[in-house]
C-alpha positions in Angstrom: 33.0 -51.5 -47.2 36.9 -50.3 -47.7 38.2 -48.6 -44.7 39.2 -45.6 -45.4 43.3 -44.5 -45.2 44.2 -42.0 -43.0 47.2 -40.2 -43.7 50.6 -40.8 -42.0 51.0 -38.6 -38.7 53.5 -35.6 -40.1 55.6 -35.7 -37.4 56.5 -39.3 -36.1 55.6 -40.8 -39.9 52.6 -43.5 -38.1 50.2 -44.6 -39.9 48.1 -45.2 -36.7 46.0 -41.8 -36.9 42.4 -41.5 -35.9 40.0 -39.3 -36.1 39.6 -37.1 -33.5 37.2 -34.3 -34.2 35.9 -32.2 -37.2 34.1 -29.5 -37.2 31.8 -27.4 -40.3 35.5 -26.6 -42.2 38.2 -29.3 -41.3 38.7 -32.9 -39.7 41.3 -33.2 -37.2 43.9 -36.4 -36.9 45.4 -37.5 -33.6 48.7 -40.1 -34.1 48.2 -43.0 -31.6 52.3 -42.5 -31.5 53.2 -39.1 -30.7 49.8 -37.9 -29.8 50.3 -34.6 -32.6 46.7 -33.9 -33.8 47.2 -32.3 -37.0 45.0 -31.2 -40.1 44.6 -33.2 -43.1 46.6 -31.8 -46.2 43.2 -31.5 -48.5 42.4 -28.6 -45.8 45.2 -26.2 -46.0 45.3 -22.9 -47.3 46.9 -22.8 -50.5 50.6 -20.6 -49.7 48.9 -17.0 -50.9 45.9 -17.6 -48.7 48.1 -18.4 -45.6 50.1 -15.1 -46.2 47.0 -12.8 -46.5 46.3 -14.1 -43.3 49.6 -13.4 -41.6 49.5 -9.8 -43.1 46.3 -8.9 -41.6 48.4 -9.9 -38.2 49.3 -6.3 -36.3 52.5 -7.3 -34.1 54.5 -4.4 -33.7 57.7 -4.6 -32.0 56.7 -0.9 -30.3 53.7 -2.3 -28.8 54.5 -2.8 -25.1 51.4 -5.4 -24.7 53.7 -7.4 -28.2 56.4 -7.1 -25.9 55.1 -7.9 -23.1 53.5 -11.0 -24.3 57.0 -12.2 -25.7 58.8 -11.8 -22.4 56.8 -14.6 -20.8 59.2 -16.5 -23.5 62.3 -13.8 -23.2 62.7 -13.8 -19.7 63.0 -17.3 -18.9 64.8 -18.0 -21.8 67.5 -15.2 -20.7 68.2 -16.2 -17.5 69.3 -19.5 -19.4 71.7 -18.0 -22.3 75.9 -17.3 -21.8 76.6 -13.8 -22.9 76.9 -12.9 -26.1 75.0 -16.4 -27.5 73.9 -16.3 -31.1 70.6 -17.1 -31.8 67.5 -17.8 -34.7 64.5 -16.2 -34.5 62.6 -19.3 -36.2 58.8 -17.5 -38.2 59.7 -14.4 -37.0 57.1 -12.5 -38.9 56.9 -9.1 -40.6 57.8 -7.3 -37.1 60.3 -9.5 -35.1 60.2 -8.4 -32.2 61.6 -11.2 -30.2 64.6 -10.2 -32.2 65.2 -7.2 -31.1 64.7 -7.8 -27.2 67.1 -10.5 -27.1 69.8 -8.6 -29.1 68.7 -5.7 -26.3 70.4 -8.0 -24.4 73.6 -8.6 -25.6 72.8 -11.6 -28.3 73.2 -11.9 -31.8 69.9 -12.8 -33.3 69.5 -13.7 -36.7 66.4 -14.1 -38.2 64.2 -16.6 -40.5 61.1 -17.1 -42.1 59.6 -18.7 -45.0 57.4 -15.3 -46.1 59.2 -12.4 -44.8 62.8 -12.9 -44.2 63.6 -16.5 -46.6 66.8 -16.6 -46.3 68.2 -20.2 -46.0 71.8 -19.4 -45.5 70.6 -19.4 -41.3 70.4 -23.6 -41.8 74.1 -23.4 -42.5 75.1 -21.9 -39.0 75.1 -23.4 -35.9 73.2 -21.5 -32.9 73.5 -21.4 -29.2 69.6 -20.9 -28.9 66.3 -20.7 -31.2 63.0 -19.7 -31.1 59.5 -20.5 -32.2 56.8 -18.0 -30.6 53.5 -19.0 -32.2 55.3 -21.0 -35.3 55.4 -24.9 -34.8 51.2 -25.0 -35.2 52.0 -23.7 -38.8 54.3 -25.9 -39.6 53.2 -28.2 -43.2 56.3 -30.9 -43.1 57.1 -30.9 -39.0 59.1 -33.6 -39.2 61.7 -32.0 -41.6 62.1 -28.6 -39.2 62.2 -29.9 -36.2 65.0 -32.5 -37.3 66.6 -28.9 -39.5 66.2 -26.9 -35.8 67.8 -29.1 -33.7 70.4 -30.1 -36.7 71.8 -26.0 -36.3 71.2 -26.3 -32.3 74.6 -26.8 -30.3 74.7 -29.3 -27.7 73.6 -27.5 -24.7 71.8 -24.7 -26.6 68.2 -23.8 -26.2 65.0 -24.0 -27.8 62.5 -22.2 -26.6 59.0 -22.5 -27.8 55.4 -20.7 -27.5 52.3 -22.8 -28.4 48.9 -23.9 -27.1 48.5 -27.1 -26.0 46.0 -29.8 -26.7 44.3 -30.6 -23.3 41.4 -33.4 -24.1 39.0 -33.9 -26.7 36.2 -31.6 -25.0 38.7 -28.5 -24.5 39.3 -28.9 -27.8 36.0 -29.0 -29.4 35.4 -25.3 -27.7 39.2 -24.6 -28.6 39.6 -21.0 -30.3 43.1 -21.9 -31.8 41.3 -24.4 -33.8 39.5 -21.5 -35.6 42.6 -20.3 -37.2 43.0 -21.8 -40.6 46.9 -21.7 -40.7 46.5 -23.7 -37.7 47.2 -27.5 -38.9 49.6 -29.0 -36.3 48.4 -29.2 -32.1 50.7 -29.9 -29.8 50.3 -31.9 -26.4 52.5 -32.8 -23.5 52.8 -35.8 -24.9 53.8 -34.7 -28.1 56.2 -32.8 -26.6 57.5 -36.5 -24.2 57.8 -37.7 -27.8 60.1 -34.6 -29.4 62.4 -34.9 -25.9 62.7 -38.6 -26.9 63.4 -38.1 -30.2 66.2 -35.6 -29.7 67.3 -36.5 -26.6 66.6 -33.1 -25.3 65.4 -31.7 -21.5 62.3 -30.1 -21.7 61.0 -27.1 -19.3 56.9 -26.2 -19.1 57.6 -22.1 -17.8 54.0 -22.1 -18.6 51.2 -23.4 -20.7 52.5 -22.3 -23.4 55.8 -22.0 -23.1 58.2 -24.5 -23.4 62.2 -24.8 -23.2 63.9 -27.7 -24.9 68.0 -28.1 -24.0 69.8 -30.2 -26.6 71.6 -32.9 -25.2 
């Protein structure tokens, strides 16, 4: 019997993926490299169906419990920046929010993302911080944005980052982020010990899921 050929882990290119779970709707890939456990492509929404999804999403930037929420990524992230930085609100969504509580503060934020705000003239600045609240488990071609992120990133600058984080195998079984079908890409620590190496960044845990990268 032919063994079967997994696809090539979408962030770190292996082609040492196995399975790791799958449930009644998708299987579930884990890279032996960088540890990523990511969704096969034949499972994805097609780009229509993903964007019906995000507009059923209810994030208002005049919700205090939106804001609130964000600041667990704002407030660290603020205590980091020189005044008046310039930054990239990376997915931002229909309501960015983030946006406008950094600016609040004093920073220039410009904003990007592939449904609401496409506009690709952001990948020809250079930033003194980004950020990615609930973003980087969407994300088809990883690989290629992460390497586009840290590209516009200055040395020094900041990338801060909110995502869930793949514990084990049985945590992830009972996982509720798995249940989201625009969810393809999970993140571990050890994925993220890969991304530091890769880019020779610094990386902060604030809290479980949040994470601050420095470029070096």
């Amino acid at each position: 019997m032919t063994q079967e050929r997994l696809p090539a882990c979408p962030l770190c290119g292996r082609r040492d993926s196995a399975p790791f779970h799958t449930d009644r709707v998708r299987r579930y890939l884990r890279c032996g490299d960088c540890r990523l456990v990511f969704v096969p492509s034949s499972f994805w929404l097609s780009a229509a169906q993903e964007k019906a999804v995000y507009d059923l999403h209810r994030n208002d930037p005049a919700d205090p419990d939106y804001r609130r929420f964000l600041s667990r990524l704002s407030t660290p992230l603020l205590g980091r920046l020189a005044p008046n930085s310039r930054g990239l609100d990376f997915g931002c969504g229909p309501g960015p929010a983030l946006a406008q509580l950094l600016t609040a503060r004093g920073h220039r934020t410009d904003l990007y993302d592939p449904f609401y705000y496409d506009d690709a003239s952001v990948f020809e600045r250079r930033y003194d911080f980004i950020t990615a609240t609930e973003v980087v488990e969407h994300l088809r071609k990883p690989a290629r944005v992460w390497d586009r992120l840290f590209a516009i990133l200055r040395p020094g600058g900041w990338l801060g980052i909110m995502t869930k984080l793949v514990i084990d195998g049985d945590a992830f079984r009972r996982w509720h982020y798995i249940r989201d079908p625009t969810h393809i890409c999970f993140y571990s620590r050890e994925t993220f010990d890969y991304l530091v190496r890769r880019f020779t960044a610094r990386l902060w845990v604030v809290a479980r899921d949040v994470l601050l990268l420095q470029k070096g």
